[in-house]
C-alpha positions, 0 to 999 in steps of 0.5 A: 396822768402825765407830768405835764398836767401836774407842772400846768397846775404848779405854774398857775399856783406859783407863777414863772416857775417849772417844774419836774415831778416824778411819782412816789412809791407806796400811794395806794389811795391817792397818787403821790408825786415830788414835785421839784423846782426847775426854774422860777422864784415862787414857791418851795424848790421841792414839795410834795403833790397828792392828787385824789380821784373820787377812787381808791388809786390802786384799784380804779374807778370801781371802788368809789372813795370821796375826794373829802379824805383829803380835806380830813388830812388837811384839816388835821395837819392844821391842827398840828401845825404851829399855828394849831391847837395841838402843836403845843402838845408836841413839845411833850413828848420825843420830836416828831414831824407831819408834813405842812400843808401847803395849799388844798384845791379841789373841783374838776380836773379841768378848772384845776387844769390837771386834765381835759377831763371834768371828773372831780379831783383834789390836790394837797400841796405839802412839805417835801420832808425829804427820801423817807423810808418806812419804820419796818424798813428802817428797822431791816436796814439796821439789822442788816447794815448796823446804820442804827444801834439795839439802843437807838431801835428801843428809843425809837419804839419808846419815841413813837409809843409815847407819840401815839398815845399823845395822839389819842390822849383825852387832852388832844380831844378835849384841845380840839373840842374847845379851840376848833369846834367846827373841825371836831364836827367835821373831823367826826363823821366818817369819810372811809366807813365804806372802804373799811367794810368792803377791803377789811371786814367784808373779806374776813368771812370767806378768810376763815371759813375753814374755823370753827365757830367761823359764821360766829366769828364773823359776826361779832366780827361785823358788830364791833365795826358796824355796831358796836355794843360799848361806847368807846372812849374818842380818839383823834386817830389816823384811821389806818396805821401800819408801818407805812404811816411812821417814816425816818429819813432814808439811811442812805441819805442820813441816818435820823430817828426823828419819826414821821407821822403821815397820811392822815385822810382815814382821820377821824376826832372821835375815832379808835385809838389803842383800840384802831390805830394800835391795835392794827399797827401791831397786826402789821408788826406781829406779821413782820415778827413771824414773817422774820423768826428765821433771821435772828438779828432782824427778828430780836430787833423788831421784838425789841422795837415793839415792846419798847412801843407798847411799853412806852403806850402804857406809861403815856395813856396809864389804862388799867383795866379791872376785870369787869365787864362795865370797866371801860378800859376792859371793854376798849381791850376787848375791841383791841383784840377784835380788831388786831385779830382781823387785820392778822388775817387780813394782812396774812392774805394781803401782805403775806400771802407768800410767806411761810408763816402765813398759816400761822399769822391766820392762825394767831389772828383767829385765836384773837377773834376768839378771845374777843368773841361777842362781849366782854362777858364772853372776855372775861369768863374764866375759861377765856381769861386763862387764854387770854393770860396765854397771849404771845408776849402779852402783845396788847395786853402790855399797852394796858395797866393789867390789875 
């Protein structure tokens, strides 16, 4: 795809202008550009262009993922949006930006005159938020350059545990329940149910074959995302939260903690939140933190941000969990472990894979599936709950009220 059929689509949206775009970094599912004003009037004078094929971008068009995900994305950007149910909420907590949707288009790439090609295609418009840089990247540059104190690194975790777990709070809900519920119905039917089986599930068989209890593991493994046997309180979630989906402004450019959360296409309103979006961001951390055991001051900072996060989660979301296998804040822990455990491992072969500490990330990610096992019977028997109370850091243990 060339610039030149992104600048044709720009000049029929903003007519008399052009435009120069240049593609941005990290877009796995959809390809992501700026796109910048050269001449004209109409329009901002940067915004951000995502264009979707009915694909996954970095993989082709043999693994099939609906253009839909970006209705999702825009549907829940309007729903933060200050003309939106939930944008209220924000002013509750640290502040915080999502992009503002600009405009959605979609049909064949011809009518949207991106290409000569009639294959289905969607275009999100948004808000250019400026150069950006990832929460862990931040955190490496402030370990490495001093552009941001041990205290700004804690309140940045307390900032972004409270956002999350205002995020995935009853009351946001419960909001879009009763304000826009044609959107709950539309945000609550899985448009990646597909694409999380075959790249996080799927593979996690072969990925620890070599462990005991392996086809066990597995298994319940497999249930708890096709199958689960509770019912789990709803979230409205990002879908797939790793480090990548909170972004601060570049500290070459200016030195801001103001987070912000983007690429919501994975969203759903009745989707997994301390036991989803949480529990696999901390996967991602956990793996950074072991990844990082040989450089001190980056390792005590990506510590100290974490346990600030899970710290500030708690006191937002206040989940106590009673050790009893009908507590459903027992069960949601349960599903907490699962999922963290499966995303260790993943990550480990993924991300990781030429680390030195990619044994042990596997390592840890197994034990979590262990612990999880096949119900919360399994969780809570006395044998299990003595590991449990083993757990490093007590990592997802410490976003739950433990009574």
């Amino acid at each position: 795809m060339t610039d030149l059929n992104y600048t044709e689509y720009l000049q029929s949206v903003y007519p008399g202008t052009t435009w120069e775009t240049t593609r941005l970094t990290g877009g796995v599912v959809n390809s992501t550009h700026r796109a910048t004003r050269l001449s004209g009037s109409a329009g901002p004078a940067s915004l951000v262009l995502k264009h979707a094929r009915s694909y996954v971008e970095s993989v082709g068009p043999g693994l099939h993922f609906s253009t839909q995900r970006q209705a999702v994305e825009a549907a829940i950007l309007k729903l933060w949006d200050e003309d939106g149910p939930l944008f209220e909420s924000r002013k509750t907590v640290a502040p915080w930006k999502t992009p503002r949707l600009l405009r959605h288009d979609s049909g064949k790439e011809s009518v949207l005159k991106l290409s000569v090609s009639d294959q289905e295609a969607s275009i999100l418009l948004l808000s250019d938020l400026g150069r950006l840089v990832n929460v862990v990247e931040f955190i490496k540059t402030a370990a490495k350059d001093a552009v941001a104190t041990a205290d700004k690194i804690a309140k940045l975790g307390r900032d972004t545990g409270s956002i999350m777990a205002l995020v995935h709070s009853p009351e946001t809900v419960r909001k879009i329940q009763a304000e826009q519920p044609q959107t709950y119905e539309k945000l609550s039917v899985s448009v990646s149910k597909g694409i999380v089986w075959e790249f996080a599930v799927l593979p996690i068989k072969e990925r620890i074959k070599s462990y005991a209890n392996a086809d066990k593991l597995f298994t319940a493994t497999a249930q708890e995302y096709n199958d689960p046997e509770y019912d789990y309180r709803p979230a409205l979630s990002i879908g797939d939260f790793h480090p990548g989906s909170i972004l601060l402004s570049d500290p070459a450019v200016a030195v801001d903690l103001t987070p912000a959360l983007v690429d919501w296409e994975f969203g759903r309103a009745n989707g997994r939140g301390v036991n989803g979006d949480v529990a696999q961001f901390l996967s991602s951390m956990r793996c950074e933190i072991l990844d990082a055991q040989d450089d001190a001051a980056l390792h005590a900072l990506l510590v100290l941000y974490v346990t600030s996060f899970c710290s500030a989660y708690r006191e937002a979301a206040r989940l106590r969990v009673r050790r009893d296998v009908r507590d459903g804040n027992l069960q949601l822990l349960r599903s907490a472990f699962s999922l963290h455990g499966r995303e260790d491992v993943n990550l480990a072969h993924d991300v990781y894979h030429a680390s030195a500490r990619r044994r042990d990330m596997i390592d840890v990610g197994v034990w979590y599936l262990e612990r999880a096992g096949d119900s919360a019977e399994h969780f809570v028997s006395d044998a299990n709950w003595e590991e449990i109370k083993k757990e490093d850091r007590c990592l997802l243990q410490s976003l739950f009220i433990m009574e």
